[in-house]
N, C-alpha and C positions, 0 to 999 in steps of 0.2 A: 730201748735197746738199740734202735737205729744210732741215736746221736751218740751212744759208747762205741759202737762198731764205726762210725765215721772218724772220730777221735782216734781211735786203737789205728785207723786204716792210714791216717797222715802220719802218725808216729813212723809207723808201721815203713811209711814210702821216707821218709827223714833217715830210718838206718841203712834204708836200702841204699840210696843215694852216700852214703856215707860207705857204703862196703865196696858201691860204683869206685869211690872213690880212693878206696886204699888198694882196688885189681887194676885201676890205669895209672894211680900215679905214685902210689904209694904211699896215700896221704891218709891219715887215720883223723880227720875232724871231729870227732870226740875227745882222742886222746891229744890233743892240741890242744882245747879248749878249757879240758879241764883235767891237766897233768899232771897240777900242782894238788890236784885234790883225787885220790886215786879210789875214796868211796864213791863221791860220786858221780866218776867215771861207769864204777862198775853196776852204780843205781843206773844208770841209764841203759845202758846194756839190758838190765834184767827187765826195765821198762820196754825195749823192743821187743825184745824176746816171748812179755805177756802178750804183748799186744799183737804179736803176728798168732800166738795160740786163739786171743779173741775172734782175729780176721779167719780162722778156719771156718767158722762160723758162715759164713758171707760164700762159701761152697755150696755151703746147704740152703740157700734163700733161694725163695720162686720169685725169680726178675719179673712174672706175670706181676704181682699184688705191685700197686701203687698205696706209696704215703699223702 
């Protein structure tokens, strides 16, 4: 569970940076990248979007327990 919650967590920071990036500049790096292709635009999308549902998760962990 840890290594899907670490994976979900870099996604996770990859769209944030990416939404950084469409409120200073107005640049949408997804929809750049992949514009010609508008599925899987919006696969990705619904990939951050699980994946910050996964990182909820990571609220409820006791930072006490070591891996």
């Amino acid at each position: 569970m840890v290594i899907l919650q670490k994976i979900a967590l870099v996604i996770t920071i990859i769209g944030a940076i990416n939404w950084g990036l469409i409120g200073l500049f107005d640049f949408n790096l997804v929809g750049t990248l992949f514009e010609s292709i508008e599925i899987l635009e919006k696969l990705i999308y619904i990939i951050v979007g699980v994946t910050g549902l996964i990182n909820i998760g990571i609220l409820f962990m006791n930072f006490d327990e070591r891996d």
